[in-house]
PyMOL Python script that loads the backbone (N, CA, C, O; Angstrom):
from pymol import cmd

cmd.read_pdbstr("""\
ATOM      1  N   UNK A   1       0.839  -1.183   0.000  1.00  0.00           N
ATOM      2  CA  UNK A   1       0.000   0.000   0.000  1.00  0.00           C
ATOM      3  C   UNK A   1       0.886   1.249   0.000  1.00  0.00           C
ATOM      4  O   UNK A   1       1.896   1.205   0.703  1.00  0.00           O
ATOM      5  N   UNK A   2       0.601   2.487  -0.785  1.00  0.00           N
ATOM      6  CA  UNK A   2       1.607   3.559  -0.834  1.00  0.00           C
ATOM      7  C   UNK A   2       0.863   4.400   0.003  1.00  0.00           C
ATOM      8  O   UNK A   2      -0.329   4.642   0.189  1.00  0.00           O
ATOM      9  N   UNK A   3       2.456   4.944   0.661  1.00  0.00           N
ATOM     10  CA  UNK A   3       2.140   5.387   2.068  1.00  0.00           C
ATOM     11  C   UNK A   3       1.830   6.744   1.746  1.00  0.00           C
ATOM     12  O   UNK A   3       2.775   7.338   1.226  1.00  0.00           O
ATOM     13  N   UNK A   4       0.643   7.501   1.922  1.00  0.00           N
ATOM     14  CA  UNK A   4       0.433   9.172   1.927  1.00  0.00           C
ATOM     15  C   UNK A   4       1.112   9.894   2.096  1.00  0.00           C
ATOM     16  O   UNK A   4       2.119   9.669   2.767  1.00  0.00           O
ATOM     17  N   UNK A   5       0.927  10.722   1.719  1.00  0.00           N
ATOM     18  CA  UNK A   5       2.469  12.209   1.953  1.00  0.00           C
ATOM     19  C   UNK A   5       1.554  12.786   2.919  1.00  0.00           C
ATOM     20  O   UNK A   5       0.332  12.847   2.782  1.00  0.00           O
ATOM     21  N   UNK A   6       2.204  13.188   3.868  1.00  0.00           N
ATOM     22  CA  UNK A   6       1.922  13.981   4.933  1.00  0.00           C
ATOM     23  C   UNK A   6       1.607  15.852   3.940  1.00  0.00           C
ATOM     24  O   UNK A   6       2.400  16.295   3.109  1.00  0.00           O
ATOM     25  N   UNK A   7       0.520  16.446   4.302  1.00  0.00           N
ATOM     26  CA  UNK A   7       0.398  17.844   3.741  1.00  0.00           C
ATOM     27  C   UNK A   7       1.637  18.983   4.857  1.00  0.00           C
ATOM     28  O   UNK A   7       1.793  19.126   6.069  1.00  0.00           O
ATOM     29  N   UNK A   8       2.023  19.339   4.112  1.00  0.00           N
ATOM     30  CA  UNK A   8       2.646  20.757   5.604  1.00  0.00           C
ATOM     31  C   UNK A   8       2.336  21.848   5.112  1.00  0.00           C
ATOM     32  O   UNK A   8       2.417  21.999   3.893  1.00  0.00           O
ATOM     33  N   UNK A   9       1.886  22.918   5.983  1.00  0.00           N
ATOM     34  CA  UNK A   9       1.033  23.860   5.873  1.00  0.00           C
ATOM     35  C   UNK A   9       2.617  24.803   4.935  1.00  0.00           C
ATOM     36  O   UNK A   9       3.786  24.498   5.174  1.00  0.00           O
ATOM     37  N   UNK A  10       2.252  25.764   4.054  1.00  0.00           N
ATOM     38  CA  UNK A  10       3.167  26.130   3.489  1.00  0.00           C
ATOM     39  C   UNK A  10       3.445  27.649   4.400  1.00  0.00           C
ATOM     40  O   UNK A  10       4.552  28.174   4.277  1.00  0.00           O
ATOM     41  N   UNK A  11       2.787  28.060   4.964  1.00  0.00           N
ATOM     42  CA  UNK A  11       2.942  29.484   5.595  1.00  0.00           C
ATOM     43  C   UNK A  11       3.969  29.146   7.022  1.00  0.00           C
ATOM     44  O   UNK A  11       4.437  30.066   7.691  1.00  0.00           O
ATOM     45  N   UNK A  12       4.254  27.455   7.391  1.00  0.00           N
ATOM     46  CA  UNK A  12       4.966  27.320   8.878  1.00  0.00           C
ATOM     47  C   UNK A  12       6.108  27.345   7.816  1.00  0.00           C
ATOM     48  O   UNK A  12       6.938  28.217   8.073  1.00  0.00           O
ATOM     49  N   UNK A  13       6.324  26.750   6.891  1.00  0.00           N
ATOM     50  CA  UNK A  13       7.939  26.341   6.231  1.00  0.00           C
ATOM     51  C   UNK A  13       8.840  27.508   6.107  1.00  0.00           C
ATOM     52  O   UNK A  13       8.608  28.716   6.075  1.00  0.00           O
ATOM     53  N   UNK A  14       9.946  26.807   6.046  1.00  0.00           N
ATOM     54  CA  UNK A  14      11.140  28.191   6.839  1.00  0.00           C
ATOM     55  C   UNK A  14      11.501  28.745   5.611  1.00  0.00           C
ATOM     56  O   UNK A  14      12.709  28.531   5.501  1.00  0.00           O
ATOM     57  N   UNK A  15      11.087  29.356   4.608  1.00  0.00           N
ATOM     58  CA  UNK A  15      11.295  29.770   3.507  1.00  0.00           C
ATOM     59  C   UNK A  15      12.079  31.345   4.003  1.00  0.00           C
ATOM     60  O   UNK A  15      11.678  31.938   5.005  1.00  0.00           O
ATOM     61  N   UNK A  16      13.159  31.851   3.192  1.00  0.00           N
ATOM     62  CA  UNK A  16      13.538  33.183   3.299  1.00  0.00           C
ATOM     63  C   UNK A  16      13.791  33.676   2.705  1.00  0.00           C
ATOM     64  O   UNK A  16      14.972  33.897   2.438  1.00  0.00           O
ATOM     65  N   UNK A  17      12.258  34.417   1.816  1.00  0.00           N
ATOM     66  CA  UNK A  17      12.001  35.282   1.088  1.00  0.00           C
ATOM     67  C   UNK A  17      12.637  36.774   2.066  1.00  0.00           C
ATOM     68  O   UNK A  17      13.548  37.518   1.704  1.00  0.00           O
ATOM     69  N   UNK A  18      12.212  36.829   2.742  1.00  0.00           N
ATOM     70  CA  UNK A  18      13.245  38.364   3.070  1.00  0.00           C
ATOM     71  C   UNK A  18      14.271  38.306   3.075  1.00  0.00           C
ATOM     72  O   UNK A  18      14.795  39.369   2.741  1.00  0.00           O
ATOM     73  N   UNK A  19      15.373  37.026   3.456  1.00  0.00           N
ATOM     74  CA  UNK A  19      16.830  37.482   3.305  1.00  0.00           C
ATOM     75  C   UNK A  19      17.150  37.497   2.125  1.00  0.00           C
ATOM     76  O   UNK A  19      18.147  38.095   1.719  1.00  0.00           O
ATOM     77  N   UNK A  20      16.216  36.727   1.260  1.00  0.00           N
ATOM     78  CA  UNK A  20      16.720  36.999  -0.384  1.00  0.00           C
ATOM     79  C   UNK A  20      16.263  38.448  -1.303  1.00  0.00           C
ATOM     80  O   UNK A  20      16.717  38.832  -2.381  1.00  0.00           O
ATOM     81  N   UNK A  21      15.123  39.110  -0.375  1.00  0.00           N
ATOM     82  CA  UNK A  21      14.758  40.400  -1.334  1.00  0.00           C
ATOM     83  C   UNK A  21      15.465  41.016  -0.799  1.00  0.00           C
ATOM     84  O   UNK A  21      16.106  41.627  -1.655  1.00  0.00           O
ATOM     85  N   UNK A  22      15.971  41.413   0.683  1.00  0.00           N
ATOM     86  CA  UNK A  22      16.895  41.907   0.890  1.00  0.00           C
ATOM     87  C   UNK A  22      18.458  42.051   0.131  1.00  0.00           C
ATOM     88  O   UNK A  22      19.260  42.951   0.382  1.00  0.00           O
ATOM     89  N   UNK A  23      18.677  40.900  -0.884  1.00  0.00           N
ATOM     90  CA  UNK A  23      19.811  40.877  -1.713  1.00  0.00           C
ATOM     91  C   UNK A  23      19.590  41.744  -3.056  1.00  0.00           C
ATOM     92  O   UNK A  23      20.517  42.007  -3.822  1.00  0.00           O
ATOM     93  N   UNK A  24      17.802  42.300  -3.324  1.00  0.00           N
ATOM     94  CA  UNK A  24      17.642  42.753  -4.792  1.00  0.00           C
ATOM     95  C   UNK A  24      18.093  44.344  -5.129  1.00  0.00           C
ATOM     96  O   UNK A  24      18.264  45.287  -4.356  1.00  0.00           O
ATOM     97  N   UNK A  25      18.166  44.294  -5.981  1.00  0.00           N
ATOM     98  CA  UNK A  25      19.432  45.255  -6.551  1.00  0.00           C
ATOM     99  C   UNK A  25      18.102  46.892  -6.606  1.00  0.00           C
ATOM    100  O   UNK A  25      16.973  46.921  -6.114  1.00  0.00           O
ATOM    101  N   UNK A  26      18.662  47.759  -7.198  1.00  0.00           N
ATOM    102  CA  UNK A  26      17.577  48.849  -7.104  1.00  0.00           C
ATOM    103  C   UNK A  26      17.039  48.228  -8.618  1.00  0.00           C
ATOM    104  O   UNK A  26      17.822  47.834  -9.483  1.00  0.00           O
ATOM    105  N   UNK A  27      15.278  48.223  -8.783  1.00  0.00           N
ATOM    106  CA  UNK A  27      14.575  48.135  -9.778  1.00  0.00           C
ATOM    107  C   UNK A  27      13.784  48.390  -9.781  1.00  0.00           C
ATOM    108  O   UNK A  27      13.061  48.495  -8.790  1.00  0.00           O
ATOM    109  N   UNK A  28      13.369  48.739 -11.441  1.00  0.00           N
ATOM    110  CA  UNK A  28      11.601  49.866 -11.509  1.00  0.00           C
ATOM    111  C   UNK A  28      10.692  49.128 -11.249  1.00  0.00           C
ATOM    112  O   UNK A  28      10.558  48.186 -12.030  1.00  0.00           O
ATOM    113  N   UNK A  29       9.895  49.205 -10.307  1.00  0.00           N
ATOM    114  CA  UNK A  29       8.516  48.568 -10.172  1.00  0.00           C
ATOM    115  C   UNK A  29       7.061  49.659 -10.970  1.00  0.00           C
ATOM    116  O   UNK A  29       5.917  49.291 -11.234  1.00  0.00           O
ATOM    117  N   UNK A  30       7.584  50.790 -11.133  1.00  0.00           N
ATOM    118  CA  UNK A  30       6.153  50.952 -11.879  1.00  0.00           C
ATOM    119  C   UNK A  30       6.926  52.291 -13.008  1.00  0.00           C
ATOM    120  O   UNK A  30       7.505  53.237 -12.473  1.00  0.00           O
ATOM    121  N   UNK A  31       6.847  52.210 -14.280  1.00  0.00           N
ATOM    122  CA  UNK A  31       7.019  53.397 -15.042  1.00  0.00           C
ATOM    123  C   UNK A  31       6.276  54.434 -15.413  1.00  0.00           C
ATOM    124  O   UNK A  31       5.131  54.138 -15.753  1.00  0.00           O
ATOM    125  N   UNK A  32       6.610  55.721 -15.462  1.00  0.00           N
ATOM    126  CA  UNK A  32       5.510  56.832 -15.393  1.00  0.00           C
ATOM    127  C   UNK A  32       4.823  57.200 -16.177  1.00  0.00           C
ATOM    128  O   UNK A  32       3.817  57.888 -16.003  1.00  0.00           O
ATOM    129  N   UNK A  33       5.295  56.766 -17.264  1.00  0.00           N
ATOM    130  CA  UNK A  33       4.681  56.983 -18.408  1.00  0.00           C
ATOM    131  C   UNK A  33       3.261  55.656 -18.985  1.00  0.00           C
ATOM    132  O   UNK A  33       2.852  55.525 -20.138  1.00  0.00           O
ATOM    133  N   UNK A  34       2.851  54.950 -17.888  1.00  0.00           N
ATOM    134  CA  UNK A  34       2.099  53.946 -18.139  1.00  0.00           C
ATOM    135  C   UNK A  34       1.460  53.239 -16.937  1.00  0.00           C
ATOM    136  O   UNK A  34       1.977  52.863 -15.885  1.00  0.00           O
ATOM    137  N   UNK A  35       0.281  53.165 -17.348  1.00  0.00           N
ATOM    138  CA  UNK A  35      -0.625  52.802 -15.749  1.00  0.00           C
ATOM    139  C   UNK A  35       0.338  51.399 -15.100  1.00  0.00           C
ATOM    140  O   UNK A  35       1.017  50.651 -15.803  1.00  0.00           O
ATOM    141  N   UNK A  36       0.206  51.320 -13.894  1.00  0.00           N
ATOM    142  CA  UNK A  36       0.517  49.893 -13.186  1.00  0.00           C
ATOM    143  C   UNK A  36       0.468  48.948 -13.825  1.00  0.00           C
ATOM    144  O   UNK A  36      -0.584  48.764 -14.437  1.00  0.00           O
ATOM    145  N   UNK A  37       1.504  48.005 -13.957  1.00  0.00           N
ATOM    146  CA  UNK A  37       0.957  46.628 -14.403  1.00  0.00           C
ATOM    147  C   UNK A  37       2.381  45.607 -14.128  1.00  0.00           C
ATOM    148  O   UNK A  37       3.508  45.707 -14.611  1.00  0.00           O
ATOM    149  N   UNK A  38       1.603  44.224 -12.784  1.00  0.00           N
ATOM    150  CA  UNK A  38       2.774  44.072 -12.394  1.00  0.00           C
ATOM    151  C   UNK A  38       3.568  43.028 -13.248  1.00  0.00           C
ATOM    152  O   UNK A  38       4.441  42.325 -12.740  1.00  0.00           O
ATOM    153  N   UNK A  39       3.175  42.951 -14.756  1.00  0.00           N
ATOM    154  CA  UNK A  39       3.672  42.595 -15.507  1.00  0.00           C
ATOM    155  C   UNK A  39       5.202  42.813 -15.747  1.00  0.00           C
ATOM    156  O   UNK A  39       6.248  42.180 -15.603  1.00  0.00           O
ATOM    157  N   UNK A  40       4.761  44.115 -16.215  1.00  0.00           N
ATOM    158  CA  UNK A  40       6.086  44.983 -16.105  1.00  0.00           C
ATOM    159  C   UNK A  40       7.302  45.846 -14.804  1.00  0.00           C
ATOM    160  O   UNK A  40       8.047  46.821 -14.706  1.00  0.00           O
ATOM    161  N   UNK A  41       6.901  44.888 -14.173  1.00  0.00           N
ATOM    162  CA  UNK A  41       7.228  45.550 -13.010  1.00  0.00           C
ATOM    163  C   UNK A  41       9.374  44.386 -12.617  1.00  0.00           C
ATOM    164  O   UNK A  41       9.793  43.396 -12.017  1.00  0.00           O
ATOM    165  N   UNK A  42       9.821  45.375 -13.380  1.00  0.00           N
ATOM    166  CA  UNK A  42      11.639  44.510 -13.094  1.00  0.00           C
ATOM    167  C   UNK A  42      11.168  43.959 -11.433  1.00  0.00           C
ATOM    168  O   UNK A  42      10.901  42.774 -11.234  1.00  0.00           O
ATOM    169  N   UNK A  43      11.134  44.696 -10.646  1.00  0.00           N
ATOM    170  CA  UNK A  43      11.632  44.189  -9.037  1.00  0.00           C
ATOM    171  C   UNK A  43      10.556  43.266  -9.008  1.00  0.00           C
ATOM    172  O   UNK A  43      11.153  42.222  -8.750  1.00  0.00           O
ATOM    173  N   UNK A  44       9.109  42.917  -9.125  1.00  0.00           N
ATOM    174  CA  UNK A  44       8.621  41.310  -9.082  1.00  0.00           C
ATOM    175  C   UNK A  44       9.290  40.409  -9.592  1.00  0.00           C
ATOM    176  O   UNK A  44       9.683  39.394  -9.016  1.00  0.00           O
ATOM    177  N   UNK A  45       9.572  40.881 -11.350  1.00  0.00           N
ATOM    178  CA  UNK A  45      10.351  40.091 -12.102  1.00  0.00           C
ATOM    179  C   UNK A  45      11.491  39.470 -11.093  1.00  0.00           C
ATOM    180  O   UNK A  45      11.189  38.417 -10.532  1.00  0.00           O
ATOM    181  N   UNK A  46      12.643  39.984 -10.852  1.00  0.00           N
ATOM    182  CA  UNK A  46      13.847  39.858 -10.399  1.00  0.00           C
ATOM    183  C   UNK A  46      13.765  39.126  -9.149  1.00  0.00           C
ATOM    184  O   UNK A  46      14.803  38.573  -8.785  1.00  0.00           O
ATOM    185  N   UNK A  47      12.410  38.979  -8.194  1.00  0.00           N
ATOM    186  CA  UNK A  47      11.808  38.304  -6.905  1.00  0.00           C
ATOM    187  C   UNK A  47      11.632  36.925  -7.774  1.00  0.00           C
ATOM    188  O   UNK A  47      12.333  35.948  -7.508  1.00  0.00           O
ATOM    189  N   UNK A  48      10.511  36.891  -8.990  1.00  0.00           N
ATOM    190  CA  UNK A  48      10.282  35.695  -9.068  1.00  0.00           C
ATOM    191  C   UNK A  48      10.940  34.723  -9.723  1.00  0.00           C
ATOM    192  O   UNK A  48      10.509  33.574  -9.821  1.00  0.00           O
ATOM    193  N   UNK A  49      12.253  35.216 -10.313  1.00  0.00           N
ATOM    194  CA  UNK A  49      13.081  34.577 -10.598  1.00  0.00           C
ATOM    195  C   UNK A  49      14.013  33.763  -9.684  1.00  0.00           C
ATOM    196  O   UNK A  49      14.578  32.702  -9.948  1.00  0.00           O
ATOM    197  N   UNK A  50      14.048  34.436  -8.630  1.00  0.00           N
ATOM    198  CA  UNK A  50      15.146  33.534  -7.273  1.00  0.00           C
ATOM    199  C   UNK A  50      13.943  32.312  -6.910  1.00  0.00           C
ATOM    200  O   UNK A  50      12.736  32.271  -6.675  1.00  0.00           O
ATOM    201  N   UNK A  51      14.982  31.464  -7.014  1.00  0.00           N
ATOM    202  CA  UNK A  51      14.475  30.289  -6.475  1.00  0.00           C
ATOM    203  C   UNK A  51      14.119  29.898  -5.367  1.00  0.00           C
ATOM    204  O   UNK A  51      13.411  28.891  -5.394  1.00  0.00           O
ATOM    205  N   UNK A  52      14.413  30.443  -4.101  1.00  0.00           N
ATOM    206  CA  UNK A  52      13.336  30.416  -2.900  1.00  0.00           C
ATOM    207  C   UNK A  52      12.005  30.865  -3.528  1.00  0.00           C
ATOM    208  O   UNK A  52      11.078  30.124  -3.202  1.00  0.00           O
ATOM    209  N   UNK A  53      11.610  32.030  -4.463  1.00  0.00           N
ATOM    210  CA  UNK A  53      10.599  32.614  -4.370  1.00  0.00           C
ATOM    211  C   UNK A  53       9.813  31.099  -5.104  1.00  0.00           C
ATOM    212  O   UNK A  53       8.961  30.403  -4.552  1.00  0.00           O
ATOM    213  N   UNK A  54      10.269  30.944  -6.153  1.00  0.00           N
ATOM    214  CA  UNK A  54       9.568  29.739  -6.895  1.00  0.00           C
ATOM    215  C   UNK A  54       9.375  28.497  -6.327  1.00  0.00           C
ATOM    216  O   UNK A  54       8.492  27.742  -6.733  1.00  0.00           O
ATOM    217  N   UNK A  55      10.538  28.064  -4.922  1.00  0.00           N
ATOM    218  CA  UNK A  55       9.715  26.802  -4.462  1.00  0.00           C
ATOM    219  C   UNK A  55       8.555  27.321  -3.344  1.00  0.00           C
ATOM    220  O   UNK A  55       7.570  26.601  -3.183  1.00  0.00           O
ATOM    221  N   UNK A  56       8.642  28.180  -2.818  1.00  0.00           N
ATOM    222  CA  UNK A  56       7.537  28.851  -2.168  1.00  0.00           C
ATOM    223  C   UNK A  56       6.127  28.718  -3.269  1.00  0.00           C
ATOM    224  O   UNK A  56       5.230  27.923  -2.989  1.00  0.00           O
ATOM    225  N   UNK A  57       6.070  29.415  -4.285  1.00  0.00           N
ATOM    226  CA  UNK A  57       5.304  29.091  -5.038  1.00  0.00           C
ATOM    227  C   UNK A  57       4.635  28.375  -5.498  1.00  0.00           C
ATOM    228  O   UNK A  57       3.409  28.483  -5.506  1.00  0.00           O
ATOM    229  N   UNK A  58       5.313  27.420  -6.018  1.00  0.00           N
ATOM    230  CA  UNK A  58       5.186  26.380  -6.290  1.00  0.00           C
ATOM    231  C   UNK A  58       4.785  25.234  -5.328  1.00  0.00           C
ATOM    232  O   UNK A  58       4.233  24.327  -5.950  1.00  0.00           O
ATOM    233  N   UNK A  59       4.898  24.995  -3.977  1.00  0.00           N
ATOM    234  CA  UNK A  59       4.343  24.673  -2.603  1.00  0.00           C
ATOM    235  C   UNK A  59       3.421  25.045  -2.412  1.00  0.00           C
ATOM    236  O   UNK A  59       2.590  24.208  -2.061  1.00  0.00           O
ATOM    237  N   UNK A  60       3.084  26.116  -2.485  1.00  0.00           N
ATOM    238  CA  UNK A  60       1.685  26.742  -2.574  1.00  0.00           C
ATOM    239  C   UNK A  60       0.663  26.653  -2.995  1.00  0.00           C
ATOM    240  O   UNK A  60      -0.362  26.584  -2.316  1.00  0.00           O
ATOM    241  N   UNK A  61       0.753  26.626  -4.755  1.00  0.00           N
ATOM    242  CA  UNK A  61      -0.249  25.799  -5.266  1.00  0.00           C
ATOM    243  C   UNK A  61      -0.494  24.774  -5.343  1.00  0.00           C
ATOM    244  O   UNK A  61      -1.649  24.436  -5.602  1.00  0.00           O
ATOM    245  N   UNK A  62       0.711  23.679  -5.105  1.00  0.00           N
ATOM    246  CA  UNK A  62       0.154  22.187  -5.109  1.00  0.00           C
ATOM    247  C   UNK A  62      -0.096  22.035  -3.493  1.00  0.00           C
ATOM    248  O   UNK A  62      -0.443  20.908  -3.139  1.00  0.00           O
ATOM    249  N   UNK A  63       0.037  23.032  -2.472  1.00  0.00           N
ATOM    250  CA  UNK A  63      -0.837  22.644  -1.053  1.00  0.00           C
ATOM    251  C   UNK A  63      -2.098  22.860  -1.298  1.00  0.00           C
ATOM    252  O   UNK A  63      -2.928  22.016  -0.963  1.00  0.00           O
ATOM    253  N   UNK A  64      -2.542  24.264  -2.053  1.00  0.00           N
ATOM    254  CA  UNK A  64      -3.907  24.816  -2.091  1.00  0.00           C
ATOM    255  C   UNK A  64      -4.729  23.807  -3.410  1.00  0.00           C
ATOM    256  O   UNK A  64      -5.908  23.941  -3.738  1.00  0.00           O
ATOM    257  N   UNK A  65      -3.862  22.931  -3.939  1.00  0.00           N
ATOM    258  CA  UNK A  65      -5.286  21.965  -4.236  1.00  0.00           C
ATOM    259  C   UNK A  65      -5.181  22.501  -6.173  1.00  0.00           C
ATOM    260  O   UNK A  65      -5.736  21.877  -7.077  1.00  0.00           O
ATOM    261  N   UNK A  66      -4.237  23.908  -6.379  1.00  0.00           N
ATOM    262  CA  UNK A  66      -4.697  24.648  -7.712  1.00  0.00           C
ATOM    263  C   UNK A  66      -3.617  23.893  -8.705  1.00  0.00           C
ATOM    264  O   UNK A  66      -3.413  24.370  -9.821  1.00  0.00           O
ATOM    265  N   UNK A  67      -2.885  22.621  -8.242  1.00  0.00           N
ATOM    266  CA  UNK A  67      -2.145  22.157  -9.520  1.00  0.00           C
ATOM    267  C   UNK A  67      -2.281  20.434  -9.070  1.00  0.00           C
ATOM    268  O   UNK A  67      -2.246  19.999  -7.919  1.00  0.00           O
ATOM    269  N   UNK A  68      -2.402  19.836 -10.018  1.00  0.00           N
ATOM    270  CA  UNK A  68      -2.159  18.342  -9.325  1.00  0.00           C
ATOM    271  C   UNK A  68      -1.292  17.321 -10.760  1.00  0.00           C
ATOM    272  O   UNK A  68      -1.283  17.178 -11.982  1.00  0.00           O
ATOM    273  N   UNK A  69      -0.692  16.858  -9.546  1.00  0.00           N
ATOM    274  CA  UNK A  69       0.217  15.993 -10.531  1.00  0.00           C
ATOM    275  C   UNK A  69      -0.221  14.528 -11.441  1.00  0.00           C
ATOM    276  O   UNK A  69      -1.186  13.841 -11.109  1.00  0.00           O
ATOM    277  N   UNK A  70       0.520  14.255 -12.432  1.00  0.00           N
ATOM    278  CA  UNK A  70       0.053  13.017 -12.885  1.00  0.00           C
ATOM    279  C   UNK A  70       0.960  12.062 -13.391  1.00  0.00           C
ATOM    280  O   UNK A  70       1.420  12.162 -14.528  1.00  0.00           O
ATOM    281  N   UNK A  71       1.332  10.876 -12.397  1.00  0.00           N
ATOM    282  CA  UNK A  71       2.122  10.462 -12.111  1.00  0.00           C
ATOM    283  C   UNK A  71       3.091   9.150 -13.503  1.00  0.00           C
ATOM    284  O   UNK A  71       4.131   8.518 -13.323  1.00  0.00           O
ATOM    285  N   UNK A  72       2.159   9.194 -14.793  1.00  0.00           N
ATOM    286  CA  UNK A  72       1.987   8.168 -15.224  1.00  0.00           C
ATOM    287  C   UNK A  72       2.907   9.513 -16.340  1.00  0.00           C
ATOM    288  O   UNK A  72       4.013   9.303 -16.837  1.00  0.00           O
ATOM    289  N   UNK A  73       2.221  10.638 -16.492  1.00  0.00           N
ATOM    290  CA  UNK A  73       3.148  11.481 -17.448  1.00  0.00           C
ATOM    291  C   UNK A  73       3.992  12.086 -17.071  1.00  0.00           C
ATOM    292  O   UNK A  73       4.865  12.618 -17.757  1.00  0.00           O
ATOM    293  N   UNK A  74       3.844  12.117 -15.562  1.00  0.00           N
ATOM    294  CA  UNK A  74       5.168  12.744 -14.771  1.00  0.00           C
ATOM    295  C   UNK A  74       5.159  14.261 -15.229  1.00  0.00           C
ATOM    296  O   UNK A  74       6.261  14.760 -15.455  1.00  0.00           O
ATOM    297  N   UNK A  75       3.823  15.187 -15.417  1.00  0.00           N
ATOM    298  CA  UNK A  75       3.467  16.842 -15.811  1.00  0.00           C
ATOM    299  C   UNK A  75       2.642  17.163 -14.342  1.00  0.00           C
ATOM    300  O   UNK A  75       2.249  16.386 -13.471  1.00  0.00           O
ATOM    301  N   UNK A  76       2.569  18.396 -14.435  1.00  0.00           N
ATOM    302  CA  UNK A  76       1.555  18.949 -13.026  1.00  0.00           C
ATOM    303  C   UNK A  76       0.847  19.782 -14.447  1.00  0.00           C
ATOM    304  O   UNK A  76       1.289  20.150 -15.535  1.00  0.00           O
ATOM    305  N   UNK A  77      -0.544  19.837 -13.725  1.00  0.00           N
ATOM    306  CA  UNK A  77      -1.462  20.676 -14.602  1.00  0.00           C
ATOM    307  C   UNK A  77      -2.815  21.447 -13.448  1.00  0.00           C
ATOM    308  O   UNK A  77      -3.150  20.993 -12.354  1.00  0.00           O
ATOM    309  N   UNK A  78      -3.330  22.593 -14.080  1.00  0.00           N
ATOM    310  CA  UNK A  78      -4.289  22.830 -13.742  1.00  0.00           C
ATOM    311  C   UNK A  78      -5.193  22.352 -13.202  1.00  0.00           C
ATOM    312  O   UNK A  78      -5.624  21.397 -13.847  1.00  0.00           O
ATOM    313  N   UNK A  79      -6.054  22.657 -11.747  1.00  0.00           N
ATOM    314  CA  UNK A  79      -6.838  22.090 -11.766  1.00  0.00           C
ATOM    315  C   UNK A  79      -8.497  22.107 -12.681  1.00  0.00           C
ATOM    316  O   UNK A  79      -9.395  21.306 -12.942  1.00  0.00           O
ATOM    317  N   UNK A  80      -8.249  23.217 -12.866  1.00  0.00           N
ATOM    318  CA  UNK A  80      -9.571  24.033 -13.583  1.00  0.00           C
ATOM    319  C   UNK A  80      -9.574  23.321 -15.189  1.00  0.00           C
ATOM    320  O   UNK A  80     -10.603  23.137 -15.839  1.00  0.00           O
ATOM    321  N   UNK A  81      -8.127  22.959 -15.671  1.00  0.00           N
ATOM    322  CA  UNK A  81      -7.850  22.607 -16.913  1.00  0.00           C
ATOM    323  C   UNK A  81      -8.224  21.302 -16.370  1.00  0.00           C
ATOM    324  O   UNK A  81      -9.406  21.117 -16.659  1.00  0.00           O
ATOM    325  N   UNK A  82      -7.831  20.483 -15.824  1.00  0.00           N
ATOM    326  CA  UNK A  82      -8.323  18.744 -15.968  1.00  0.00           C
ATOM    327  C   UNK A  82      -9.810  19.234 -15.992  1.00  0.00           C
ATOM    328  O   UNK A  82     -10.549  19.009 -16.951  1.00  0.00           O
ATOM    329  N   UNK A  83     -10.147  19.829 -15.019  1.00  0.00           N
ATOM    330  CA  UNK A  83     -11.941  19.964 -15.106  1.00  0.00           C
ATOM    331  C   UNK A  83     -12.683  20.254 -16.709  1.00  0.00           C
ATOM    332  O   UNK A  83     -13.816  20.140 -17.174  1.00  0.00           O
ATOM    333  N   UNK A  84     -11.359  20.681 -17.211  1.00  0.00           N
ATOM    334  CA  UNK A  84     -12.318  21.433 -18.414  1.00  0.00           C
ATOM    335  C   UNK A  84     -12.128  20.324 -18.879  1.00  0.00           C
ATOM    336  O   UNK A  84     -13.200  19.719 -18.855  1.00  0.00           O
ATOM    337  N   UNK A  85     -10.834  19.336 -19.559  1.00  0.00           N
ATOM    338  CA  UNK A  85     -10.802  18.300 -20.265  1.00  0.00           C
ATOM    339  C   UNK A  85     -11.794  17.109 -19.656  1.00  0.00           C
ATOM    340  O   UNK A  85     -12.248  16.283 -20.448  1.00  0.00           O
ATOM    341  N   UNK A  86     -12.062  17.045 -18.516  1.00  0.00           N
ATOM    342  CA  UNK A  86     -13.315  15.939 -18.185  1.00  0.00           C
ATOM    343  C   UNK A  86     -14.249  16.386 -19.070  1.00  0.00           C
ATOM    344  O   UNK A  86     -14.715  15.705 -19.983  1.00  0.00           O
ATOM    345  N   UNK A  87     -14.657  18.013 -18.711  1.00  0.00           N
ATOM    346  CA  UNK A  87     -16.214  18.504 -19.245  1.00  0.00           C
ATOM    347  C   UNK A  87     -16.119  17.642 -20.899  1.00  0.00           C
ATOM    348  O   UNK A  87     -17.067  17.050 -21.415  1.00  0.00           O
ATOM    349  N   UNK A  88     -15.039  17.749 -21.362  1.00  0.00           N
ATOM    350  CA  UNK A  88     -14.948  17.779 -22.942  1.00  0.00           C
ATOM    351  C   UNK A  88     -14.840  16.279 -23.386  1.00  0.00           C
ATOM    352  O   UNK A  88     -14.747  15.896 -24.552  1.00  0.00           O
ATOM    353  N   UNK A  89     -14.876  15.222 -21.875  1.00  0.00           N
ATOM    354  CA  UNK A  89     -15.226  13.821 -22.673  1.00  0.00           C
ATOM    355  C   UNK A  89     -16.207  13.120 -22.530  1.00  0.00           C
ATOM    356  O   UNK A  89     -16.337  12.095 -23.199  1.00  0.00           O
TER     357      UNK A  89
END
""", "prot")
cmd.dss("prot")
cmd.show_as("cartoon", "prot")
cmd.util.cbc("prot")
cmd.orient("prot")
């Protein structure tokens, strides 16, 4: 019988997103010439590129249920997307 993975809440895990933004360099988060958009925003960019930020992330959504894996293709996908591909068979 395969043994369950224990869930761990992702907000106790010792992640250190502040000692790493604390390392980010000076960057534009909003330009003046153009409404907000945190698209364009270098200093998110430059956050979500460090890899603490992305396994944080990434922990996140597969705790909250919004990605699930499939073990046979070895991909993580949407949950909303498997829902849609059920609707569609």
């Amino acid at each position: 019988m395969a043994k369950k993975k224990k869930k761990v809440d992702v907000r106790r895990r010792p992640y250190k997103i502040g000692e790493v933004a604390k390392n980010m360099p000076e960057l534009v988060h909003k330009y003046n010439y153009v409404s907000f958009d945190i698209m364009y925003s270098k200093a998110a960019e430059w956050l979500s590129n460090q890899p603490e930020c992305r396994r944080m992330l990434f922990a996140w959504a597969k705790e909250k249920g919004g990605i699930i894996y499939d073990e046979k293709k070895g991909t993580w996908t949407g949950k909303n997307v498997l829902e849609d591909l059920d609707f569609l068979k």
